[in-house]
C-alpha positions in Angstrom: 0.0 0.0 0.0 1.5 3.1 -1.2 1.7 6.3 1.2 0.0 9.3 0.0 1.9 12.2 -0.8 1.8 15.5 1.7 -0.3 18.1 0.5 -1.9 21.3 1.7 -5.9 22.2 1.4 -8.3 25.2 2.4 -11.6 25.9 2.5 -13.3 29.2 3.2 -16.6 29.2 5.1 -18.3 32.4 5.7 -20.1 31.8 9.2 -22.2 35.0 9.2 -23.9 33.7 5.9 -24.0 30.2 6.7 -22.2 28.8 3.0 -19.0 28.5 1.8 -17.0 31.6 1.3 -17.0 31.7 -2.9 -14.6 34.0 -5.0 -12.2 34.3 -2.0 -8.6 35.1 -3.5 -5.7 33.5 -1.4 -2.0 33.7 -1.8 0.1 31.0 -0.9 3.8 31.7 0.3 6.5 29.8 1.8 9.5 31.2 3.6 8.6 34.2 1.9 7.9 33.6 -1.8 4.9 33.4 -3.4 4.2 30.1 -4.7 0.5 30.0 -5.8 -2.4 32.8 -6.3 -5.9 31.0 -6.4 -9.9 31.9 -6.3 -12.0 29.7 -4.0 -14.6 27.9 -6.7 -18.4 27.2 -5.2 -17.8 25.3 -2.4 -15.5 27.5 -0.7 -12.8 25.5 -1.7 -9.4 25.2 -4.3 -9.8 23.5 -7.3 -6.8 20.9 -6.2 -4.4 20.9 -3.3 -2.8 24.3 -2.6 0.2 22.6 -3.1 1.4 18.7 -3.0 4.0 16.3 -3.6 7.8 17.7 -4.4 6.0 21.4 -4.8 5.1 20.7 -0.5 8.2 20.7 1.5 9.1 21.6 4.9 9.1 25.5 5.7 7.1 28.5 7.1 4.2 28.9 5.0 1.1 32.0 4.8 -1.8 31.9 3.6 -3.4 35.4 3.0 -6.9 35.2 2.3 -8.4 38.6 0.8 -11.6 38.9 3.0 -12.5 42.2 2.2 -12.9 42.1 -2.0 -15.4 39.0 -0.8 -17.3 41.1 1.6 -17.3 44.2 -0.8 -18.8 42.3 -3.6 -21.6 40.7 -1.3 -22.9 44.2 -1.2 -23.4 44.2 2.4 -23.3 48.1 2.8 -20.0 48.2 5.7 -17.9 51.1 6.5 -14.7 51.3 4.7 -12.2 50.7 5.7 -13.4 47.4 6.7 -12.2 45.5 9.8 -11.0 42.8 7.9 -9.2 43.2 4.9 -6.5 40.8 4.3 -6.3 37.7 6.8 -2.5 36.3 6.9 -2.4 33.0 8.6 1.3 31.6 8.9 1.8 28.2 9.9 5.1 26.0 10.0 5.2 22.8 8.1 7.6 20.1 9.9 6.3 16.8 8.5 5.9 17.6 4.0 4.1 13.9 3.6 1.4 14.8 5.9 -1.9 16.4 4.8 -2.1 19.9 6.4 -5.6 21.4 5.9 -5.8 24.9 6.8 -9.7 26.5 7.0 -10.7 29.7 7.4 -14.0 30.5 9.0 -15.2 34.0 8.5 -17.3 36.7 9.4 -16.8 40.4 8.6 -15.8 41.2 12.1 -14.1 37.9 13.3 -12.4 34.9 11.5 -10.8 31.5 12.9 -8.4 28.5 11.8 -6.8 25.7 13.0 -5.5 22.5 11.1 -8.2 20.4 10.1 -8.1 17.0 8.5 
């Protein structure tokens, strides 16, 4: 039986809504360089892992997930500038072959993440 390769995921749910958080934009950086630039597709999600296999090694990684262009277009009448804007998460990756899923649950005054499965 063959070990599946690491590989890191997101999904972006927004709570005050109650769905997933679609047309989110996220950049995806490791030890500083930007490695990936992605939209979250209908289910709050990326198309594919974030990154996997040789591309997903060990290293300080962020995740900046551009809240306030999804709140903006929602049309939900809040004063600029907005609370959130921009939500970097930065997380260290020790163990590449692992899955590391990384979720963002957000509202347009609050936001949480932890590493899911």
């Amino acid at each position: 039986m063959s070990e599946e390769p690491g590989r890191l995921t997101t999904h972006v749910l927004d709570t005050a809504a109650g769905k997933p958080a679609q047309g989110v934009r996220i950049t995806v950086s490791r030890d500083g360089e930007t490695l990936r630039d992605i939209v979250t597709n209908d289910d709050g999600r990326a198309d594919g892992p974030l990154l996997a296999g040789a591309q997903f090694t060990p290293g300080v990684y962020e995740l900046n997930f551009h809240v306030g262009d999804y709140f903006r277009s929602r049309g939900q009448g809040l004063d600029e500038p907005l609370f959130l804007d921009v939500v970097p998460v930065r997380f260290g990756i020790s163990q590449a072959g692992q899955h590391y899923h990384v979720p963002l649950l957000i509202s347009p005054f609050g936001y949480s993440t932890y590493r899911g499965s």
